[in-house]
C-alpha positions as CSV (number, residue, x, y, z in Angstrom):
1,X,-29.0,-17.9,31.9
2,X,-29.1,-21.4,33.9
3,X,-27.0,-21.5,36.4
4,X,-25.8,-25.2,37.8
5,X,-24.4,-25.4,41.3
6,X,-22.8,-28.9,41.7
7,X,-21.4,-30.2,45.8
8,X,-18.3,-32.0,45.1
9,X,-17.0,-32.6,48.7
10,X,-18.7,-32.4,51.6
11,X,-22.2,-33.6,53.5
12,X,-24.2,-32.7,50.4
13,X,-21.5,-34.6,47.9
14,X,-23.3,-35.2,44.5
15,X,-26.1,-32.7,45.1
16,X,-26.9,-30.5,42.0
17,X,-28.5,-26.6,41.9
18,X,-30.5,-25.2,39.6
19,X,-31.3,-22.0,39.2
20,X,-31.6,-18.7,37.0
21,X,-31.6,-15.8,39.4
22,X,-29.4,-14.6,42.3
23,X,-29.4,-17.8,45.7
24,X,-28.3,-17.2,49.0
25,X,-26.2,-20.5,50.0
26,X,-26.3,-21.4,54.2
27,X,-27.9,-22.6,57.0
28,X,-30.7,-20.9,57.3
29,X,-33.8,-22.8,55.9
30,X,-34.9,-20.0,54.3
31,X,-31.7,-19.5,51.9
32,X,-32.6,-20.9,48.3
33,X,-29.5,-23.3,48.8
34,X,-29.9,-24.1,52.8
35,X,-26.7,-26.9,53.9
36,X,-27.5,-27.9,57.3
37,X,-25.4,-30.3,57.4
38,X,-22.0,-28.3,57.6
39,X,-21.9,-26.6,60.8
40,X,-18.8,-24.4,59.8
41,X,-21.5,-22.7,56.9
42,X,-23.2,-19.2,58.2
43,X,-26.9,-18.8,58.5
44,X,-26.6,-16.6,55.8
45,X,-22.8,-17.3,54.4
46,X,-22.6,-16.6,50.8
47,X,-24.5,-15.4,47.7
48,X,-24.7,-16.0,44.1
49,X,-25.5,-13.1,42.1
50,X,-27.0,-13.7,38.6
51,X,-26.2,-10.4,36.3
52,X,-26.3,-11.8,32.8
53,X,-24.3,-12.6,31.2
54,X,-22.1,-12.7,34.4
55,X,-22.2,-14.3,37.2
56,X,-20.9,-13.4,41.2
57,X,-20.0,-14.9,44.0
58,X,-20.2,-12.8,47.4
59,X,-19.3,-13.7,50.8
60,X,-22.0,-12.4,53.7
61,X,-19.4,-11.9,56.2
62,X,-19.4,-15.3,57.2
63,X,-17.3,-16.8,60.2
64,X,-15.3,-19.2,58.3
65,X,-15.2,-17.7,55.1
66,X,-15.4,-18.2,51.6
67,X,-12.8,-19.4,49.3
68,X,-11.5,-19.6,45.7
69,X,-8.5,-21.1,44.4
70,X,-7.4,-21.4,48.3
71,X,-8.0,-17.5,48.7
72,X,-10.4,-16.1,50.7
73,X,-13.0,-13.9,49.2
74,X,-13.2,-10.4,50.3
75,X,-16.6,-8.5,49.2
76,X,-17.6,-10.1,45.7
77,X,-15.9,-11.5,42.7
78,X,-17.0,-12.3,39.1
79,X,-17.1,-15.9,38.5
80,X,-15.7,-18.0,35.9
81,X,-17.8,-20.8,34.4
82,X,-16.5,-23.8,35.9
83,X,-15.1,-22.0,38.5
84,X,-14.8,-24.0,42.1
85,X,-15.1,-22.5,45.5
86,X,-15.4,-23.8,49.3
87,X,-18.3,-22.4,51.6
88,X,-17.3,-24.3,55.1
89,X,-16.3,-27.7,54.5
90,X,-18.5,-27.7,51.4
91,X,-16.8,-27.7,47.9
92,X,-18.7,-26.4,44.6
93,X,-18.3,-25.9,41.2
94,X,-20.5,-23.4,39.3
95,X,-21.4,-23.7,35.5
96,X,-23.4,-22.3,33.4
97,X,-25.0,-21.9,30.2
């Protein structure tokens, strides 16, 4: 399963993600998607987890949170494809195929 990570607001506007296993998203430099350029993000704020034919987004206890449809994630949720979500001030949609 490919997995596409596309910014839609935010420092990284326009920036696309590619991958096909399960990304850590934050600060850190050592996270497979690292935005250092949103100081509200955690070191280590959120993961994507990659369990064909699902996908799952999971907040790391982050400080600011994460959200979905204006909600903020507790623990992990299964994803929709297409689905958008906010990590900081940074807005995403994920797809995939």
């Amino acid at each position: 399963m490919k997995v596409y990570l596309e910014v839609l607001g935010g420092p990284l506007d326009g920036q696309i993600y590619t991958f096909n296993k399960s990304i850590d998203m934050g600060r850190d430099p050592t996270c497979g998607i690292s935005i250092t350029t949103d100081n509200y993000i955690s070191r280590r704020h959120a993961r994507l987890l990659v369990i064909e034919p699902e996908a799952f987004l999971e907040d790391l206890n982050s400080t600011n949170g994460t959200f979905i449809e204006g909600e903020q994630l507790k623990g992990r949720i299964v994803l929709k494809n297409g689905q958008y979500f906010r990590v900081g001030k940074t807005d995403m949609q994920v797809t995939w195929k």
